[in-house]
C-alpha positions in Angstrom: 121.4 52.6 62.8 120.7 54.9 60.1 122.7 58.3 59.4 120.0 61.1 59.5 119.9 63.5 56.6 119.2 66.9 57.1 117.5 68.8 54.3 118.1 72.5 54.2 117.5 75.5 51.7 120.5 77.1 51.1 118.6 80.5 50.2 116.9 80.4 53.3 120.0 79.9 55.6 121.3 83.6 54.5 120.6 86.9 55.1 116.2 87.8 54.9 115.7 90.4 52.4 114.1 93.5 54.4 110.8 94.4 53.9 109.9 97.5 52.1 106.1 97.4 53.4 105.1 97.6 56.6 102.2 95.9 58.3 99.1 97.4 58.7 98.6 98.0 62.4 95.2 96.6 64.0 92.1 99.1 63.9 91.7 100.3 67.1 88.1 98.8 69.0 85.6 101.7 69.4 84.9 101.7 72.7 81.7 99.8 73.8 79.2 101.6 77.1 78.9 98.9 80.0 76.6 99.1 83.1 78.5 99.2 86.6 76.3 97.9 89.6 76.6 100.4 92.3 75.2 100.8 96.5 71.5 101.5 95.7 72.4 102.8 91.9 73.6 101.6 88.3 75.6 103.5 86.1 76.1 103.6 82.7 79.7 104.0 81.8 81.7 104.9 78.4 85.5 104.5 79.6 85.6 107.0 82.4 82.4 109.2 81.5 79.2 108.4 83.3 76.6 108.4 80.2 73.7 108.3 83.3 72.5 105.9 85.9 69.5 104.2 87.5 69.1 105.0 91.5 66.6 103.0 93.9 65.4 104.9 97.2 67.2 104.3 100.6 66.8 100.7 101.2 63.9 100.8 104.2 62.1 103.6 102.3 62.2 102.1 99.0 58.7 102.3 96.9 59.4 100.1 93.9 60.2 102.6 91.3 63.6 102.9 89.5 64.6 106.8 89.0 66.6 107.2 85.9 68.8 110.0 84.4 71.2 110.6 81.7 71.8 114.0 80.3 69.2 116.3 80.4 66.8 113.6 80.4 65.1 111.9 83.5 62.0 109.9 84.3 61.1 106.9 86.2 60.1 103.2 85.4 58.7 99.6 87.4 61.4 97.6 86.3 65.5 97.5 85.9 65.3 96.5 83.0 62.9 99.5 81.6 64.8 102.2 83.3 68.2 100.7 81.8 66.7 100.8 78.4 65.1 104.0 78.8 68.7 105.1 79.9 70.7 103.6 76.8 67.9 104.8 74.6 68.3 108.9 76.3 71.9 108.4 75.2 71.4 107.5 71.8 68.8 110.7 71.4 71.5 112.9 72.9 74.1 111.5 70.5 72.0 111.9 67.3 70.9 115.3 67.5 72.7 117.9 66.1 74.4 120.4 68.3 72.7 124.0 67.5 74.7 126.4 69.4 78.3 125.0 70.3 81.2 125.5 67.8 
């Protein structure tokens, strides 16, 4: 049987020189609205602010038509999908314009 050799860097073995720069820390993730299926409702969510939801009627009086709000901004639409967009689209509009009277 064969001796095994063992190769080594002698440097390496010492003390590691200490860094004088320090790593960059990761960019934090903007945080990203999500829709939450609720009892008779969705809700459109950025962390733990309600940017506005969709509501149906009570479920034996129901007509079909999906109520949406989300700010100041309301209407109603024939479809989930249309009221969600309508929703995310009301929150974008109140996010672009420019706030006249707050400081």
């Amino acid at each position: 049987m064969g001796s095994a050799i063992l190769y080594t860097n002698a440097q390496a073995m010492g003390k590691m020189q200490a860094r004088e720069e320090r790593m960059p820390k990761p960019a934090k993730k903007a945080k990203q609205a999500f829709w939450e299926r609720g009892y008779l409702a969705h809700g459109y969510w950025l962390g733990k602010e309600r940017l506005g939801q969709v509501k149906l009627g009570p479920k034996k009086e129901w007509d079909g038509i999906y109520r949406w709000r989300a700010g100041n901004h309301s209407g109603e639409a024939a479809t989930l999908d249309e009221a969600k967009r309508a929703v995310e689209q009301a929150v974008l509009v109140g996010a672009s314009q420019l706030r006249l009277f707050e400081k």
